[in-house]
PLY file of the C-alpha trace (Angstrom):
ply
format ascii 1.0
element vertex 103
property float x
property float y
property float z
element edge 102
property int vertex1
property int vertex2
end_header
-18.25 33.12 13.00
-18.18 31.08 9.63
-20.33 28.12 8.74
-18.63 25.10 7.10
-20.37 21.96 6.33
-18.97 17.94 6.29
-20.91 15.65 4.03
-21.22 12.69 6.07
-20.68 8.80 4.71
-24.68 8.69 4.46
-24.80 11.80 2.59
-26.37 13.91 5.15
-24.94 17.19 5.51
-23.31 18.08 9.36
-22.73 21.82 9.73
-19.76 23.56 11.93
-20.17 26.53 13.21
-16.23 28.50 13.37
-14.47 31.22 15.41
-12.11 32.92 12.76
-10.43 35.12 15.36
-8.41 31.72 16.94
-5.71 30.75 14.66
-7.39 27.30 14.18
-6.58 24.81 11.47
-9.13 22.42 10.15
-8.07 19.45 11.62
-8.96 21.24 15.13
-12.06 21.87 13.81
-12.94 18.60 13.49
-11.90 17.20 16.32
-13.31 19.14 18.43
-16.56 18.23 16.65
-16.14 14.73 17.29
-15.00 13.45 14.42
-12.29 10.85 14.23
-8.61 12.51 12.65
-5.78 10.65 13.44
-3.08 13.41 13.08
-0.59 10.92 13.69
2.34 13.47 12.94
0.47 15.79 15.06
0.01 17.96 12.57
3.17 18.96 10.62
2.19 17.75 7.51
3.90 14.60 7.72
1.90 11.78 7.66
-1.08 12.70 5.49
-3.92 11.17 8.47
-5.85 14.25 8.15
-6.46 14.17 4.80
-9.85 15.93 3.86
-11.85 16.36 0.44
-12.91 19.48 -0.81
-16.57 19.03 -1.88
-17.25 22.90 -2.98
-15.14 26.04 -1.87
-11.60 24.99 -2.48
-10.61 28.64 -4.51
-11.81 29.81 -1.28
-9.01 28.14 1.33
-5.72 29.29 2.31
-2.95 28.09 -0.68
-1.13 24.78 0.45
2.60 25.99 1.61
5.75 23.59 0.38
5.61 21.25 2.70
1.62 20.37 2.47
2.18 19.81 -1.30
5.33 17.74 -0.86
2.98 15.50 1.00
0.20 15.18 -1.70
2.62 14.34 -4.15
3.58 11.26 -2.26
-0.12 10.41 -1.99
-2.22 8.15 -4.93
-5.37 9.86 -4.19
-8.35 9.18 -6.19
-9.69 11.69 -8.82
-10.63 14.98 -6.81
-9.60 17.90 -4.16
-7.36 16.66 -1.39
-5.94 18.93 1.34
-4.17 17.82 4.70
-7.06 19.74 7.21
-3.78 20.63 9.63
-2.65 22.65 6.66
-5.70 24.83 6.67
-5.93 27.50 8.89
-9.35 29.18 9.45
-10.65 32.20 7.13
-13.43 34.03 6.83
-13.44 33.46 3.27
-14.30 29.47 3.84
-17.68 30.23 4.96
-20.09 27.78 2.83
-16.96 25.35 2.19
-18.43 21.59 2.13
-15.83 19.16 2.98
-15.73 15.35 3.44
-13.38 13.04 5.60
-11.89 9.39 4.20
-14.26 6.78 6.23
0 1
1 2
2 3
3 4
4 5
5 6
6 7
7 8
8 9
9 10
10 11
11 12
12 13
13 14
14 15
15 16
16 17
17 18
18 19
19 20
20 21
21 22
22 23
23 24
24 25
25 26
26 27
27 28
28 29
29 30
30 31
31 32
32 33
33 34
34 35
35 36
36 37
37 38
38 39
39 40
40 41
41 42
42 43
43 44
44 45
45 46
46 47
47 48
48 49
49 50
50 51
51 52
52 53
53 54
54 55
55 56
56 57
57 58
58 59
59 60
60 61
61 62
62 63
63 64
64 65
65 66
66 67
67 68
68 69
69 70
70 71
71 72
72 73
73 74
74 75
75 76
76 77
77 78
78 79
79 80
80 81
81 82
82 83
83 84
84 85
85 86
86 87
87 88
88 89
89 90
90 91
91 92
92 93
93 94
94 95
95 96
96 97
97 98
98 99
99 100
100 101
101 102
């Protein structure tokens, strides 16, 4: 198990406690935690609804594949890290990553 944490809109700090034996990506993390993510392409990298900052940790994820960064480019995101979460499959390496969803 891996703890990640999601900076909430008030700035209060939510942790998430991860299996990293389940092929997970992010996005299912998430969701399953109650939090609202779209995932309108259903998570194919397609339609960018999943789209999660990375607060602290981001040497630490998975690398984006072509089609994740294809994506991104299309995007004009505001100054800082921006991953698609259904890109991001689970690692034991993100342990301590602080993330925060788009309100």
């Amino acid at each position: 198990m891996i703890k990640i944490w999601i900076r909430e809109p008030t700035g209060k700090y939510e942790p998430i406690e991860i299996p990293t034996d389940m092929g997970l990506s992010l996005m299912e993390i998430f969701r399953a935690a109650g939090y609202f993510i779209p995932a309108t392409c259903g998570g194919i990298a397609l339609c960018a609804t999943c789209l999660v900052k990375i607060i602290s940790g981001s040497k630490r994820l998975p690398a984006p594949g072509d089609a994740e960064l294809e994506m991104l480019d299309t995007l004009p995101l505001p100054p800082g890290n921006y991953r698609l979460s259904c890109q991001i499959r689970i690692v034991e390496e993100m342990d301590g990553c602080i993330f925060e969803l788009p309100v």
